[in-house]
Phi, psi and omega in degrees: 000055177272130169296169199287117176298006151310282209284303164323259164028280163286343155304286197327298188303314178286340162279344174317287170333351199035054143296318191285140171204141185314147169079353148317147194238105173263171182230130177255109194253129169067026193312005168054231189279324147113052174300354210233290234263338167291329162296314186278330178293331183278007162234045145112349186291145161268080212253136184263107196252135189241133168187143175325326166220158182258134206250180172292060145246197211235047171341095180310149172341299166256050171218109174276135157302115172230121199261109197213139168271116192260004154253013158305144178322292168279134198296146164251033156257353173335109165101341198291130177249142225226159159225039155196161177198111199235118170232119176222124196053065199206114153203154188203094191292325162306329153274002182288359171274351153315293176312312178291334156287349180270011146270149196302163167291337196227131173063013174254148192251156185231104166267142176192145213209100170203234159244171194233202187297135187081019178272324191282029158274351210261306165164207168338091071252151207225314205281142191275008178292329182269010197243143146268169205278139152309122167106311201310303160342302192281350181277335204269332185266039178297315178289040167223176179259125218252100159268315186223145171219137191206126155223139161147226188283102146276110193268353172268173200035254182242156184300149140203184185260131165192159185274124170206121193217134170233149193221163185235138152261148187129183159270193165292121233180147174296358169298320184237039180274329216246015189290319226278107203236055202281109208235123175228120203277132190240000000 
């Protein structure tokens, strides 16, 4: 269960940065077996990890756990404030402007990472309700500051089409002078 070398990449970069510090509060939205909210707890995060069914792991001290319907009409995430929000292979377009409110105001990052248009040649997700649009990530995070962005052919682990962007809020800070990696994958 190693995280998505996407999601290591942008951790990484923040901790290059002394962005990470023990007792930060991350969110693994739609965490599956919860490969991500167990990577951000070994560097010290307090993660709150969610997902529709629960799965068999062995949760470390600083990862609460929640069994939650994330489509539901009303966000259950309402109020909650995160200074990481880490999504991978997940989309539910109605609620991401929901989502994009549970980061903190300043300086909180949204890593997120998933498939796009041409991915059902490759298999699953098929249906365009689970695929973005060319771009639409960078249309949907316009209010954040965009440090890294890829879209097209992920030709490494297995092919697929797929979007992937972190993004921070607040302004620009030397914290993020050295992230910044704007990319289009062909």
């Amino acid at each position: 269960m190693a995280p998505s070398p996407w999601v290591r990449t942008c951790v990484d970069s923040l901790a290059a940065a002394g962005a990470v510090k023990p007792g930060l509060r991350a969110l693994d939205l739609a965490c599956g077996g919860g490969r991500h909210a167990l990577y951000l707890a070994s560097l010290g995060y307090s993660v709150h990890a969610v997902d529709k069914n629960t799965p068999e792991t062995e949760w470390p001290a600083n990862v609460k756990f929640e069994c939650m319907d994330l489509e539901q009409p009303d966000w259950p995430l309402t109020g909650q404030k995160y200074d990481l929000i880490v999504v991978t292979n997940y989309l539910h377009r109605p609620h991401f402007e929901n989502l994009l409110a549970n980061l903190k105001s300043e300086h909180a990052v949204l890593v997120y990472e998933t498939f796009m248009d041409g991915n059902a040649k490759f298999g699953s997700p098929r249906s365009p309700d689970f695929l973005l649009q060319p771009g639409e990530l960078l249309s949907r995070l316009s209010g954040l500051t965009i440090l890294r962005f890829e879209q097209g052919l992920r030709g490494t682990t297995s092919p697929a089409m797929i979007q992937r962007a972190m993004g921070i809020t607040g302004t620009w800070s030397e914290i993020q002078s050295g992230t910044i990696t704007l990319t289009q994958r062909d």
